[in-house]
N, C-alpha and C positions, 0 to 999 in steps of 0.2 A: 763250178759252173753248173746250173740247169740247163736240161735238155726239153722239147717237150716231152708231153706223156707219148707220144707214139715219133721217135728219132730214124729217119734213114740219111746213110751215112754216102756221100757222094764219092766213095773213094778212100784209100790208103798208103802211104809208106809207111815205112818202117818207125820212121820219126815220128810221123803224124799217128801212126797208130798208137803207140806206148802213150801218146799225150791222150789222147781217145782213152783209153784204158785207163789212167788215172781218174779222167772226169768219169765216167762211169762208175767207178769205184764210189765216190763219192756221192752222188747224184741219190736222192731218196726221192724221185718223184717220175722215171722212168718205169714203162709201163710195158712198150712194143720196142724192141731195138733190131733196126735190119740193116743188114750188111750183107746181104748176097751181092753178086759181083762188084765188089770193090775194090777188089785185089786187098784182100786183106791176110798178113803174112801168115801161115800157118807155123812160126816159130814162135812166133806170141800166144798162142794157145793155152798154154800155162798160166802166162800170166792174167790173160784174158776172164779164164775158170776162177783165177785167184779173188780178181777183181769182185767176178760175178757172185762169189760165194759170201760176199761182204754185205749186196746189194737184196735187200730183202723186199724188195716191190717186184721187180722184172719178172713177166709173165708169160713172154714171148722171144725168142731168139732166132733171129733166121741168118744163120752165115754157109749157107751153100753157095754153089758156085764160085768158089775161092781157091788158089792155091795153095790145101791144105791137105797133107799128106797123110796115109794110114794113122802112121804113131801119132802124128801130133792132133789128132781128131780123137784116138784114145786119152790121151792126155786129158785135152779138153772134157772128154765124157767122166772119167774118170773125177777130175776137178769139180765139174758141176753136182757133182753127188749131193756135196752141202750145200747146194742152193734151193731154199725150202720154197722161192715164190715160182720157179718156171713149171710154166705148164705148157708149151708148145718148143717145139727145137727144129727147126727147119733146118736139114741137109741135103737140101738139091742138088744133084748129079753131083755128088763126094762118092768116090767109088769105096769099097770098103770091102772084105774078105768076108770069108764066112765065119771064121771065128768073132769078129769085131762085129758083122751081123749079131751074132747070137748075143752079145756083151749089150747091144742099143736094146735088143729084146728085154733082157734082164734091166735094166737101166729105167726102160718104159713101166715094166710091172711094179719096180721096186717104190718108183719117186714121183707115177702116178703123172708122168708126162708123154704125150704123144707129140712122134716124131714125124715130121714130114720127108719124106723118102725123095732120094731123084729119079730123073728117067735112065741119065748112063751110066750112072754108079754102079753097085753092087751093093745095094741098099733099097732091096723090090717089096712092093706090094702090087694085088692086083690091077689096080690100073694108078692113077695120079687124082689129086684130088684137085676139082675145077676151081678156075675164081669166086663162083660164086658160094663152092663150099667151104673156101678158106676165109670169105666174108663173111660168112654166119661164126664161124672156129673163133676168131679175132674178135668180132663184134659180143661174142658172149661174154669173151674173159675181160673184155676192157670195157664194157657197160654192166658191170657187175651191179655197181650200186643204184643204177635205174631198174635194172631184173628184178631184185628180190624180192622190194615191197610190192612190185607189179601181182610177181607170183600167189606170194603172200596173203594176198588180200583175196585171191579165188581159191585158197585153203588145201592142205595137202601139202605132204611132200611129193604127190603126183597132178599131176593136172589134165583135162584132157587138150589135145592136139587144137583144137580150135580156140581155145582158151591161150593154151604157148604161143599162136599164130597172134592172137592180138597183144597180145604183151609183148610182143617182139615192135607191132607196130605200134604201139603208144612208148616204147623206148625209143622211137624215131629210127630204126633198124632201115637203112639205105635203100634197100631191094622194097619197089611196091609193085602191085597188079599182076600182068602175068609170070612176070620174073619172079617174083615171090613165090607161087605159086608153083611154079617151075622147079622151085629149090626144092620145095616142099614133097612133090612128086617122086624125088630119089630116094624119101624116106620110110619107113614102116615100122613104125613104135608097137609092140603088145598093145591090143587093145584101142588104139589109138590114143593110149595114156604115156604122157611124156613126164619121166621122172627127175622133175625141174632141179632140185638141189643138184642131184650128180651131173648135171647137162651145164651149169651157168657158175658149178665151181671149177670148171674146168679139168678136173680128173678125169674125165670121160667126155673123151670127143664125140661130133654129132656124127656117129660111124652106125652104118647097117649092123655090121654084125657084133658090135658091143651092146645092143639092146635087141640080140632075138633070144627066146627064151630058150 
């Protein structure tokens, strides 16, 4: 079975989950798959990494807020190692230790995925990141093939800031007018040069302090 390219998942059991997990397995044209609070088992975790490691599109994973315990959220991390397409992993309020911290750390540098943290876990960052910054995070890595040639055509592997602003609106990016603006405002690029390639392949999220020099 096909999914579309961006699947949220209304819910879990046990049964229904392992059938979930086969179609995903299979499935070459999934993009965004989210599963926060669905009750989705943290004993499939295994299997779930397994599936995931097959699936060489998936870009985005979000399953926080789930009944999923220390180990088997190692598991899971562990498992995803071989997944060459994820570039975001959302684990909202999954609590986690400090060692298991420092493993997501390593995990982050090694495989060039950024993690979304929760609020009551034990998985901190400075603050949380807002809707409208997880709409720009999503909308880069799933309008890939709108960005490029945008970029591309105003030359560089760097661009300036005014330039990313329009390319984002002629790729139809949701956020217009003051809102746009608004998002833009939390940001401070060197220069006000925005280094498009590492921004829209998704290795490098739209984060302050990944772009100061």
């Amino acid at each position: 079975p096909l999914f579309p390219l961006n699947h949220r998942s209304k819910g879990q059991d046990a049964t229904g989950a392992a059938s979930f997990i086969k179609a995903v397995k299979q499935n070459d044209h999934l993009l965004n798959l989210d599963l926060t609070n669905t009750r989705f088992p943290g004993k499939l975790s295994k299997e779930l990494a397994k599936a995931l490691s097959q699936n060489g599109t998936l870009k985005i994973l979000r399953i926080g807020r789930n009944p999923i315990r220390e180990e088997e959220l190692d598991v899971l991390i562990v498992g995803l190692t071989t997944q060459s397409s994820l570039h975001i992993l959302g684990l909202e309020d999954l609590s986690v230790s400090k060692e298991l911290y420092g493993r997501l750390q390593a995990f982050e540098e090694e495989n060039g995925v950024v993690i979304h943290y929760g609020h009551s876990g034990g998985y901190q960052r400075s603050r949380p990141m807002i809707r409208d910054e997880l709409l720009l995070e999503e909308f880069l890595i799933t309008s890939l093939s709108k960005l490029v040639p945008l970029c591309v055509a105003r030359g560089g592997d760097t661009i300036s800031l005014e330039h990313f602003k329009e390319v984002l609106s002629e790729a139809d990016f949701p956020l217009t007018g003051a809102d746009f603006q608004k998002l833009f405002d939390k940001y401070r690029f060197p220069d006000n040069s925005v280094p498009w390639r590492k921004v829209v392949n998704g290795k490098i999220a739209v984060n302050l302090k990944r772009f100061k020099k």
